[in-house]
C-alpha positions in Angstrom: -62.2 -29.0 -1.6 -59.0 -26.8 -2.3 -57.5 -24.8 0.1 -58.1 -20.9 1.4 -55.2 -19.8 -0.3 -54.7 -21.9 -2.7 -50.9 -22.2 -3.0 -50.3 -25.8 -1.3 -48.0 -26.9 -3.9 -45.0 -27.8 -1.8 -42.8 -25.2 -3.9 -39.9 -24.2 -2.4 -39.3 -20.3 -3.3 -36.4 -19.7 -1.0 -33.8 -22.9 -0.2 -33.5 -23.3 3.8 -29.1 -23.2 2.9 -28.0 -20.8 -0.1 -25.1 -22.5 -1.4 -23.0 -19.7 0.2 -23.2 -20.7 3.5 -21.7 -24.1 2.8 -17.9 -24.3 3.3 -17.6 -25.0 -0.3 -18.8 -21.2 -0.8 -16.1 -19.9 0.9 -13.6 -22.1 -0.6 -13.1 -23.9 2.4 -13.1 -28.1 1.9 -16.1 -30.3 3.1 -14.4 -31.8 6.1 -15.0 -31.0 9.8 -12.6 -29.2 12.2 -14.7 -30.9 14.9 -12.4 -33.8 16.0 -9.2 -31.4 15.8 -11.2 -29.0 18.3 -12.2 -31.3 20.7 -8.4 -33.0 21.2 -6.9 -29.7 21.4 -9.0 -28.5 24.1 -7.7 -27.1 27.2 -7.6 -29.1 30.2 -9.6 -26.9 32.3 -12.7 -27.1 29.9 
C-alpha cells in the first residue's frame, strides 16, 4: 500500500547545515574556542 502523499523517499531537499554556517565558511579553522573560554572566565561566574 503506498503512502497518501506519495513522496516517502527519504530525499533530502534542503541540508539541516548549509556549508556556510560551518566555521570553514567564514574562513575561520575547525577548532573550538571552548576550552580557552572556560579558563578565562571571570571569577565571579
Amino acid at each position: 500500500m503506498s503512502t497518501p502523499s506519495g513522496w516517502e523517499d527519504d530525499f533530502d531537499v534542503l541540508p539541516d547545515v548549509t556549508e556556510d554556517e560551518s566555521p570553514g565558511g567564514w574562513g575561520d579553522d575547525d577548532t573550538s574556542n571552548d576550552q580557552r573560554l572556560l579558563d578565562e572566565r571571570p571569577p565571579h561566574w
